[in-house]
C-alpha positions in Angstrom: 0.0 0.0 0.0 2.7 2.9 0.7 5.5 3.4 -1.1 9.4 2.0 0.3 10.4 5.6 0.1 8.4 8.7 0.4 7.8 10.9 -2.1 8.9 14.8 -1.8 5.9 16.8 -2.4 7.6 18.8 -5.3 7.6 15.2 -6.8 3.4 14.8 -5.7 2.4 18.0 -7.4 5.0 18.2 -10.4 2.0 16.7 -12.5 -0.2 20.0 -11.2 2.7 22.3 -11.3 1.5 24.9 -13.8 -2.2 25.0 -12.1 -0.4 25.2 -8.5 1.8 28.7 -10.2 -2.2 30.1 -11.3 -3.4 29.1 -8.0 -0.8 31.2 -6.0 -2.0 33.9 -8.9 -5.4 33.1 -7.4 -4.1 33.7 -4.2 -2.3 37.0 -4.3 -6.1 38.2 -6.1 -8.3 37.7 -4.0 -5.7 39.4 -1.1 -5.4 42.4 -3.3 -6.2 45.3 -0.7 -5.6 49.3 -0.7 -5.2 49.4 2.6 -1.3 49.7 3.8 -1.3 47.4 7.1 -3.5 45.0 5.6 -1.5 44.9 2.3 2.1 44.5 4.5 0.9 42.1 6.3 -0.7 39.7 3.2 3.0 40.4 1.5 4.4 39.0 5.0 2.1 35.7 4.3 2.6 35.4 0.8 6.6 34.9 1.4 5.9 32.7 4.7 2.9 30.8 3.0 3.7 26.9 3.2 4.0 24.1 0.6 0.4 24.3 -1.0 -0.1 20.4 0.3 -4.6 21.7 0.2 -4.6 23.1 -2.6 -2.2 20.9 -4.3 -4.8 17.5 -3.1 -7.7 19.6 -3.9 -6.3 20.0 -8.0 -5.5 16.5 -7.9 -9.0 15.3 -6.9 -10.0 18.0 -10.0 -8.3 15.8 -12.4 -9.1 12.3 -11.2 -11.2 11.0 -14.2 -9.5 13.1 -16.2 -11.8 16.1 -15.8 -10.2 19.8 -14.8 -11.9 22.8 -14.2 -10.6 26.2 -14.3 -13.1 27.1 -11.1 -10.6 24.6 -9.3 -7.7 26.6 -8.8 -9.8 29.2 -7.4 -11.4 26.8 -4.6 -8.1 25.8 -4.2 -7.0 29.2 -3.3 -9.6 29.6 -1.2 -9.0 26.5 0.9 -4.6 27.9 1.1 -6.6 31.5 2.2 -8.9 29.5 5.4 -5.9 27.3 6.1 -3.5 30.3 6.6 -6.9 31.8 8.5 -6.4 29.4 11.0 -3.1 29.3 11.8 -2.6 32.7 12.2 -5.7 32.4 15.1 -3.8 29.6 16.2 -0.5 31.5 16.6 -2.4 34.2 18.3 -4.2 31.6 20.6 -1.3 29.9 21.7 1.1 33.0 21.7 3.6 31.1 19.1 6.5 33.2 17.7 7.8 31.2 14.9 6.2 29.0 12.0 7.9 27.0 10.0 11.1 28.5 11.6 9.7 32.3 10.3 8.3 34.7 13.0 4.9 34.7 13.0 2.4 37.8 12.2 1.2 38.0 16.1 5.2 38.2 17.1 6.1 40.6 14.2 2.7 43.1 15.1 0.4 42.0 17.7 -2.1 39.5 19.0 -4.8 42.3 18.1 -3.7 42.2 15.1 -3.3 38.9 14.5 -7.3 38.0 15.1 -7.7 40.4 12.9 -6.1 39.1 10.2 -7.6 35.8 10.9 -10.8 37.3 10.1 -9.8 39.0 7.2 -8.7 35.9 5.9 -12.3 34.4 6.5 -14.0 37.3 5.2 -11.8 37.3 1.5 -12.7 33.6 1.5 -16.0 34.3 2.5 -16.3 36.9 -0.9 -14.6 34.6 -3.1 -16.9 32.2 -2.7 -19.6 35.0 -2.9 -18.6 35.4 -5.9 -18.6 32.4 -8.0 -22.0 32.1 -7.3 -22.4 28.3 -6.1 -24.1 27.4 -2.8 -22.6 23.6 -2.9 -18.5 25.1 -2.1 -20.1 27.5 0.6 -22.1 24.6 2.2 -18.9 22.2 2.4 -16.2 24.9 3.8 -19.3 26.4 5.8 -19.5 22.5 7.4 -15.8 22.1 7.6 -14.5 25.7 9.2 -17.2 25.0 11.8 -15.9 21.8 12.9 -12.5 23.5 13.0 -13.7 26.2 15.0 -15.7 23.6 17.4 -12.5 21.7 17.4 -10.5 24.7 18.9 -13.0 25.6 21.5 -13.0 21.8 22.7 -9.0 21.9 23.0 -9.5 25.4 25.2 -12.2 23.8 27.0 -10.2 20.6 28.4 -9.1 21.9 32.0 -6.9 19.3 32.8 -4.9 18.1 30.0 -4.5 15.0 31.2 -7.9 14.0 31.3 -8.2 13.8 27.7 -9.2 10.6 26.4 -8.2 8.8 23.1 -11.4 9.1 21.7 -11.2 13.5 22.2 -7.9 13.7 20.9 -9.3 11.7 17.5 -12.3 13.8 17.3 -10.1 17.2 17.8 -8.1 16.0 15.1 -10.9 15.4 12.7 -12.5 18.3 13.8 -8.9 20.6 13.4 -7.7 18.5 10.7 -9.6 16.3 9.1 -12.2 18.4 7.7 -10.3 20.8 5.4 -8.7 18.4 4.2 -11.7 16.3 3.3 -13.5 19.3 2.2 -10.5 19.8 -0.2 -11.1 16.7 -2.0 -14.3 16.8 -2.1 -14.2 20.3 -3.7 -12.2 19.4 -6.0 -14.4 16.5 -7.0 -17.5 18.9 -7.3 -16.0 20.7 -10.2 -14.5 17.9 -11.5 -16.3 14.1 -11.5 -19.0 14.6 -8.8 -19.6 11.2 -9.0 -16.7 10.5 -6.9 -17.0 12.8 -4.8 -18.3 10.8 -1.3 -15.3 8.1 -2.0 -12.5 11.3 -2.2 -14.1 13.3 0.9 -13.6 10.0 2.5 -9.8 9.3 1.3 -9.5 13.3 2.0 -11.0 12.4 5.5 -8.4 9.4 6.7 -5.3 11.4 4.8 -6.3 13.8 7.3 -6.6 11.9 10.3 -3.0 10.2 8.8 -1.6 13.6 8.9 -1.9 15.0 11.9 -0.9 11.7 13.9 2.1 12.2 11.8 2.7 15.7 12.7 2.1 15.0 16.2 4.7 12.4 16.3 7.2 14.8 14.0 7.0 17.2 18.0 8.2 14.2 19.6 10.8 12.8 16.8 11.9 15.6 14.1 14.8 18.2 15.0 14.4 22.2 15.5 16.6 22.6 12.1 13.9 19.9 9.9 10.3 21.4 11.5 11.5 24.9 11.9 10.2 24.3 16.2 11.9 22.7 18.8 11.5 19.1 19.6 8.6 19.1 22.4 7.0 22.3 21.6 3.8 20.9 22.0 4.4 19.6 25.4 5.9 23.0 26.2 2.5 24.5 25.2 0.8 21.7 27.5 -0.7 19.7 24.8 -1.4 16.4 25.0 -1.2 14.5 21.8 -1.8 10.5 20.7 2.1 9.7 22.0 1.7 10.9 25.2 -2.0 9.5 25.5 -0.6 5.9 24.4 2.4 5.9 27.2 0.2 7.4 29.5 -1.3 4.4 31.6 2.1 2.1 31.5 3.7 4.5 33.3 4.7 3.3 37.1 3.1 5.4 39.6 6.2 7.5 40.2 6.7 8.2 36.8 3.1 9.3 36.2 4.0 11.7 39.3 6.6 13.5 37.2 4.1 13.6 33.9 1.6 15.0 36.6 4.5 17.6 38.1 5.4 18.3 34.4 2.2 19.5 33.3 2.0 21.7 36.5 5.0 23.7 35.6 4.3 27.0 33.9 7.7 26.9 31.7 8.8 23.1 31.7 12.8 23.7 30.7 14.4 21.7 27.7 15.5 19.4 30.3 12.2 18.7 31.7 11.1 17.8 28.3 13.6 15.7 27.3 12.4 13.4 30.0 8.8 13.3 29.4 10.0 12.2 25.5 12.3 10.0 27.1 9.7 7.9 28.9 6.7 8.3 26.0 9.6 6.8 23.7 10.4 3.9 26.3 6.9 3.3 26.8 5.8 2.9 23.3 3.7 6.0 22.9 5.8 6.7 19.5 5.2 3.0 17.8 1.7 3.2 18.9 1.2 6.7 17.3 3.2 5.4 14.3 0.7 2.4 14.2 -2.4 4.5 14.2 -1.1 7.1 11.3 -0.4 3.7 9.1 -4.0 2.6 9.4 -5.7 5.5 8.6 -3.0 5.7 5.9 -4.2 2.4 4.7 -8.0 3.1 4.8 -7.1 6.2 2.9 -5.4 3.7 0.1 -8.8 1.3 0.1 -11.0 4.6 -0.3 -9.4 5.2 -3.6 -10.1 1.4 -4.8 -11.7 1.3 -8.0 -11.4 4.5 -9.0 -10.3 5.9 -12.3 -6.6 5.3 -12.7 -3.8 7.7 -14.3 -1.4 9.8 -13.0 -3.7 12.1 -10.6 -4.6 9.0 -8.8 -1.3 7.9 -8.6 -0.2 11.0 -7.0 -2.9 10.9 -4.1 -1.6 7.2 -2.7 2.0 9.3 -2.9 0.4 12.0 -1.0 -0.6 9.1 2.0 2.9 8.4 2.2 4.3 11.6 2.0 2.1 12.3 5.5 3.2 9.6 7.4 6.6 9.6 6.4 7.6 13.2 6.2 10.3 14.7 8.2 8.7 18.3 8.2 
């Protein structure tokens, strides 16, 4: 099912290359602004923006079939614009000052200004969509930037960290993850075979949930110089994640002291985090999380049985390999 050796993404989207350039074109369009601070601070996103991995899955699902629409490189633009939306609220939320190893817009201006450019985000998406005149796109990003929102305020609503179950952290990760992702594919699919469209929302859906894990596991694994973060930022921010929630209940009494201890310190140092990776790795919290991203990487594969093969099909099993064996 996945590949010996993962893919690069430039390798995944050299088939979409061309429509990825039009979709950044796309991109710096709808921005477009006359306001100064506004128009600073989308140049500041446009240089920072990441690796187009949405938008690039979304064109991908446009061509499966061998169908492609012109009306997809906008939708894809508009899924890079609500991405970018929530990061930057994230950033904001959890008072982050790099991303991707850059600084990010609330450490360069403000938190105040960083909401707001959240929103503004929203609101170019918002016209975009306005715009081209379909209710279907607006219903499925409507659906999936509520479960992201829902997602964020179930996070912030945990009081003790420690109390969250397996069964939260998946549904916070479908909820944050999962469904832009799935709406991506499924997008892509409206303008392109609709036919296909429940079996790619649902590959869009278990890539997702694939992803994350993965990413998740890159915080406990990956160096500062690969993710562009320390190692452990997560735990630093007091997040528990699927490692941590696997190791959890083999730990010894004592040891579950220190997790305990650990999650009580305001500003655990590098040391202190070193040990709490130290005992999720010795307690199989990494193999298990490992395990988990595979299988949702495998019911991604069986959701793209018996549909049309070529190229584009080919490059979304690379994309389920990609996110579970990237290093960044």
């Amino acid at each position: 099912m996945l590949e010996a050796v993962a893919p690069t993404l430039s390798q995944i989207q050299a088939p979409i290359a061309v429509r990825l350039d039009r979709v950044v074109a796309e991109f710096r369009r709808i921005l477009i602004t006359d306001f100064d601070g506004i128009a600073a601070i989308n140049d500041y996103i446009l240089q920072v923006r990441g690796k187009l991995f949405r938008p690039g899955i979304l064109l991908l699902c446009n061509e499966v079939g061998s169908q492609r629409s012109p009306e997809a490189e906008t939708l894809a633009a508009v899924i890079e614009l609500i991405h970018l939306a929530t990061l930057v609220h994230d950033d904001a939320v959890d008072h982050s000052v790099l991303r991707r190893g850059m600084p990010t817009v609330n450490a360069l201006w403000s938190h105040q200004v960083s909401i707001i450019m959240g929103d503004y985000l929203y609101s170019r998406s918002i016209s975009e969509l306005a715009r081209l005149g379909d209710i279907e796109p607006v219903r499925i990003l409507a659906q999936a930037s509520n479960a992201m929102s829902v997602g964020e305020m179930r996070q912030l609503a945990s009081c003790d960290a420690l109390d969250f179950s397996e069964a939260a952290y998946y549904q916070l990760i479908e909820c944050k993850t999962a469904s832009l992702i799935s709406a991506a594919c499924e997008l892509g699919s409206l303008v392109g075979d609709e036919s296909l469209r429940a079996p790619l929302a649902l590959y869009g859906h278990q890539l997702g949930m694939a992803f994350q894990i993965a990413d998740d596991l890159l915080d406990y694994t990956a160096d500062k110089a690969v993710i562009g973060k320390p190692s452990g930022l997560d735990l630093r921010e007091h997040k528990v994640t699927l490692p941590l929630l696997a190791a959890l209940p083999e730990l010894s009494e004592s040891e579950r002291s220190r997790v305990d201890t650990f999650f009580a310190t305001a500003e655990p140092s590098d040391v202190e985090i070193a040990a709490i990776i130290d005992l999720v790795t010795r307690y199989g919290g990494l193999d298990y999380a490992k395990q988990m991203a595979v299988d949702y990487a495998r019911r991604a594969a069986e959701a793209l049985d018996g549909l049309p093969e070529g190229p584009p099909l080919e490059a979304l099993r690379s994309s389920i390999t990609y996110a579970v064996e990237r290093r960044r």
